[in-house]
C-alpha positions as CSV (number, residue, x, y, z in Angstrom):
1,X,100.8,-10.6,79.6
2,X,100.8,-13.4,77.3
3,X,104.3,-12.7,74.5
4,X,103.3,-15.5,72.5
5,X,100.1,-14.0,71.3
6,X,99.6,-11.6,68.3
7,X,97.1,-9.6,70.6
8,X,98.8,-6.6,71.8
9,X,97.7,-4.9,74.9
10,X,97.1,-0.9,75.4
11,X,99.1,0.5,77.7
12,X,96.0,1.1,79.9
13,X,95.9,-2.8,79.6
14,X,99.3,-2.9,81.3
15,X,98.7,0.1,83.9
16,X,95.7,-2.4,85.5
17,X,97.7,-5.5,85.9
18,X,100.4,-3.6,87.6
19,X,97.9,-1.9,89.7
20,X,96.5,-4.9,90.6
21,X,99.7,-6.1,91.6
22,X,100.5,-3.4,93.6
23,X,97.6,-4.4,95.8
24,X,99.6,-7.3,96.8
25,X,103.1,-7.0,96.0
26,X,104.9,-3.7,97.5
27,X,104.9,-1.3,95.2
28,X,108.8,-0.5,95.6
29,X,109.8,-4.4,94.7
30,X,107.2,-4.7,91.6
31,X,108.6,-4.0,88.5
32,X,107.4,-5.1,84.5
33,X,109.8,-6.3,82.4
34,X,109.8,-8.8,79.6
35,X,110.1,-12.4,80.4
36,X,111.5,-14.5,77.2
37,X,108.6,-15.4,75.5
38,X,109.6,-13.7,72.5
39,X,111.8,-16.8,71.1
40,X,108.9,-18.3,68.8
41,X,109.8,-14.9,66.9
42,X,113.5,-15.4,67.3
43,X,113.7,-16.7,63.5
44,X,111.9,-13.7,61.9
45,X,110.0,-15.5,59.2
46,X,108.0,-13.2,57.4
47,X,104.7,-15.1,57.1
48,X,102.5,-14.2,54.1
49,X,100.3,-11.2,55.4
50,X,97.9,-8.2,54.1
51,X,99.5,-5.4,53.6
52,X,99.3,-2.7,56.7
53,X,99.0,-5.6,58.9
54,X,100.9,-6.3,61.9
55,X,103.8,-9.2,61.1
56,X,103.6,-12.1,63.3
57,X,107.1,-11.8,64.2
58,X,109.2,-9.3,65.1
59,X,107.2,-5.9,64.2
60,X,104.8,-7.2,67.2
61,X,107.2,-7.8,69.7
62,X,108.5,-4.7,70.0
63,X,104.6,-3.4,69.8
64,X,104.4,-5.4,73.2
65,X,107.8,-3.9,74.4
66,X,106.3,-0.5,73.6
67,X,102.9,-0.9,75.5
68,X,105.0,-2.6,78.5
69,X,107.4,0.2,79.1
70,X,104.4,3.2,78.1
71,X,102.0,1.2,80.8
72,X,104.8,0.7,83.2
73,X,105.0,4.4,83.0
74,X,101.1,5.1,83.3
75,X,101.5,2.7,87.0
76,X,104.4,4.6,88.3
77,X,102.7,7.6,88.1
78,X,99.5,6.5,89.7
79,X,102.1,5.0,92.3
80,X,103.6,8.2,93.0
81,X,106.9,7.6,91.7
């Protein structure tokens, strides 16, 4: 899943792709785990935004962190682990 994107997936989102993978990668050596991406945020600029909204930086990194590890969790149930 694309970090550099304000989009952030649902953890159902998450659950597919690695279920998806698991069609071709065994299921014991797939794993989800972040892979950099997150360094355009690394400065934490605040840029002007409504209020209630998302912030560009930081606040939806860790919204992607959140959905990875919950959809991660979603998949290694329906894998059986």
């Amino acid at each position: 899943m694309p970090t550099v994107y304000r989009k952030v997936e649902t953890p159902e989102e998450i659950c597919d792709a690695l279920l998806l993978a698991a069609k071709y990668i065994p299921k014991e050596r797939l794993g989800a785990t972040d892979d950099c991406g997150f360094s355009p945020f690394s400065t934490d600029k605040k840029p002007t935004h409504k209020d209630g909204d998302p912030d560009f930086a930081r606040d939806i990194a860790f919204q992607k962190i959140k959905a990875r590890v919950e959809g991660a969790q979603l998949a290694s149930q329906k894998l059986g682990f």
